[in-house]
N, C-alpha and C positions, 0 to 999 in steps of 0.2 A: 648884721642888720642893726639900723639904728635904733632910738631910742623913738625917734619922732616917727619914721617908716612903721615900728611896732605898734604905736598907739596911732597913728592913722587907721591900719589896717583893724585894731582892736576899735576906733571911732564907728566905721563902717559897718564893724558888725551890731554895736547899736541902733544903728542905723537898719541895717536890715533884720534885726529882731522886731525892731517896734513894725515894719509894713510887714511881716511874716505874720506877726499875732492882729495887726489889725486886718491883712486880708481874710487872715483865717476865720476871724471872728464876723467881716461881712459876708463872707461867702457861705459860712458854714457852721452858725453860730453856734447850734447845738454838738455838733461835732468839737469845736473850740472848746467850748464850753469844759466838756468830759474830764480835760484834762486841770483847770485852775484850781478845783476844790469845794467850790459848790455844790453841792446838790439836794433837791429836784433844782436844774436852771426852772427860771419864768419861761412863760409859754406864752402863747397866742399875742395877745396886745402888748404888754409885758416884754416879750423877747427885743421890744425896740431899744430895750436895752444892750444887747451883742454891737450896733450901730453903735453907740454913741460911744461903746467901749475901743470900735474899733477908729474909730476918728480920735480918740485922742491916743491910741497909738503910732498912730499916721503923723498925727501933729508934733508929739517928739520925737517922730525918726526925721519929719521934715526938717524941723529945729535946730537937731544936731549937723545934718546934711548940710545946708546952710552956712552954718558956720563952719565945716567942717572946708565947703567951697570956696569960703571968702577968707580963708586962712585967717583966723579970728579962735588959735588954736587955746589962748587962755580964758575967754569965754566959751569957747565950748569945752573946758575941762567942767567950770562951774556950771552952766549948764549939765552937762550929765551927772555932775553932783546933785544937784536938784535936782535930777529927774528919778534918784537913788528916791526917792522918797514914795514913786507909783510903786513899786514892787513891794514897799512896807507896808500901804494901805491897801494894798492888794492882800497881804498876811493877815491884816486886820480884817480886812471884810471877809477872807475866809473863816477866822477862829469864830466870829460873832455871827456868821452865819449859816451854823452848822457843818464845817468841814473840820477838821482835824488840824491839830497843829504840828503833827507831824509834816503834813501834804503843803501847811502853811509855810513851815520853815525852809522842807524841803524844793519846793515850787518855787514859793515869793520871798522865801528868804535869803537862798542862796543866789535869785538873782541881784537882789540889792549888796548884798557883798560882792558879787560879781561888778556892778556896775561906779560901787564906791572905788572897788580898787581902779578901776578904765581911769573914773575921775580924777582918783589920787596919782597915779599916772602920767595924768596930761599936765594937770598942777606941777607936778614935781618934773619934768620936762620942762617949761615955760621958766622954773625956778632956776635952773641948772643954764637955761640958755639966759639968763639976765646974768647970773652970776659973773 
């Protein structure tokens, strides 16, 4: 298997992580929720926050997608290098708001290494094919 087959198939699943967490979080906010690190979530008027969390999950699985279709494979390396940076404010917002940093690192930490490495990936693929 190639290099580029590999990180395609590694692009997608970006891809399908971000509309996984954001369906989970429109459909099923408090259930979603359970798992990030927070807790008590907000309630009642407040829970309109699960929405907004899950649109901008949508938005960079759209993102990557996108580029991922218009074969634009060295901007979407850097894009999901930038996008490495929801999974670290995601750590922060758990440490600062009562969750653990264990659940922080464990959760949102390891997916930002996860999604640096995709990125350093697709970079170093694009690098090897100009070479």
């Amino acid at each position: 298997m190639t290099l580029k087959r590999i990180n395609t198939v590694l692009a997608l699943l970006v891809v399908l992580a971000g509309l996984y967490f954001g369906l989970s979080f429109l459909l099923d906010g408090q259930g979603a929720a359970s798992g990030f690190g927070i807790t008590p979530w907000p309630r009642g008027e407040s829970s309109g926050y699960f929405v907004v969390k899950a649109v901008r999950d949508f938005a960079y699985a759209l993102v990557v997608l996108v580029l991922l279709l218009l074969r634009q494979r060295r901007a979407l390396g850097w894009v999901v290098l930038a996008d490495a940076i929801i999974p670290v404010g995601d750590a922060i917002a758990v440490v600062t708001h009562g969750g653990t940093v264990a659940t922080a690192l464990a959760v949102h930490g390891s997916a930002a290494v996860l999604v640096v490495a995709i990125a350093g990936s697709l970079l170093w693929e694009q690098r090897r094919a100009t070479a």
